[in-house]
N, C-alpha and C positions, 0 to 999 in steps of 0.2 A: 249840255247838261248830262246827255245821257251818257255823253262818253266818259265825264269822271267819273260815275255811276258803275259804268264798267272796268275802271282804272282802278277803283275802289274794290269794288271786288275781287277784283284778280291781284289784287294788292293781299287784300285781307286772306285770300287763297294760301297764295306767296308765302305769308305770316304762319299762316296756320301747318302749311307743309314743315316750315322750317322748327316752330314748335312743337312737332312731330318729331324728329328727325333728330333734334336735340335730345328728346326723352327718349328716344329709342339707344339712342348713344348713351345714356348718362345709365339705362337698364346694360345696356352689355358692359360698360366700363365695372358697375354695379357685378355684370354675372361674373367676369374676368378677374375681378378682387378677389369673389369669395372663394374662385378656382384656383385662387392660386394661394390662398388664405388653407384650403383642406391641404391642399399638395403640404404647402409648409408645416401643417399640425399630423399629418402623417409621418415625415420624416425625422420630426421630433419624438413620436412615438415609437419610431420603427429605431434610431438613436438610443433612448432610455432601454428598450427593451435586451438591447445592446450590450447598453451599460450594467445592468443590473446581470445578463448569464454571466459577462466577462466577469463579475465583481464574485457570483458562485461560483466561476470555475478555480477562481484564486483560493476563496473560502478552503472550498475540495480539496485543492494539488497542497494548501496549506494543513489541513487537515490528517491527507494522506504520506506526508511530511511527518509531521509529532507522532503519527503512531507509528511509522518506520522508526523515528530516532527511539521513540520508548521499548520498540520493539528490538532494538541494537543492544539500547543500554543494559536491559532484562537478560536478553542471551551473552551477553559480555560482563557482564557484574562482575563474576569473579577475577577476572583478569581487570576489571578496572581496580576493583579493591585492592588487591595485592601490590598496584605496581601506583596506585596513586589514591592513598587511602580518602583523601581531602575531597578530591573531587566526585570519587563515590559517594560523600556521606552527602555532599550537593545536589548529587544526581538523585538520590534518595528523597532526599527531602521536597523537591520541586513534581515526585511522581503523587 
C-alpha cells in the first residue's frame, strides 16, 4: 500500500512538473508573439514614415517644377507672344 502511496505521488510530482513546464512554454511562446508582433508594428511605422517624406519630396520637386516653368514663361512672354500668339494668351490665363 505504501508503495502506490508513493507511486502516487511521484506520479502527481511528475504531473505537476509537466504542468509547469507547459505554462512556462505557453508564457514564452506568449513573450515571442508579442516580440515579434512590436518588430512587425515598427517596421510598419518606420514604412509609412517612408512613404509619407517620399510623397513630400515629390510634393517639393513638383512644386519647385511650376515655379521654374512660371518662371520661364514670365521671362519669355515676349517671345512667346510674337511667335505663337494662342499659346500665350493659354499661358496667361492658367497663371
Amino acid at each position: 500500500m505504501q508503495k502506490f502511496a508513493e507511486d502516487e505521488r511521484l506520479e502527481q510530482m511528475n504531473a505537476q512538473k509537466r504542468r509547469m513546464r507547459e505554462l512556462e512554454h505557453k508564457r514564452e511562446i506568449e513573450r515571442l508573439w508579442q516580440d515579434r508582433l512590436m518588430v512587425y508594428n515598427a517596421q510598419r511605422e518606420i514604412e509609412e514614415q517612408e512613404r509619407i517624406a517620399k510623397k513630400n519630396e515629390e510634393l517639393r520637386q513638383m512644386s519647385i517644377v511650376q515655379l521654374e516653368k512660371q518662371r520661364l514663361l514670365a521671362e519669355h512672354q515676349m517671345v512667346l507672344q510674337q511667335h505663337h500668339p494662342k499659346a500665350s494668351a493659354m499661358y496667361n490665363s492658367q497663371s
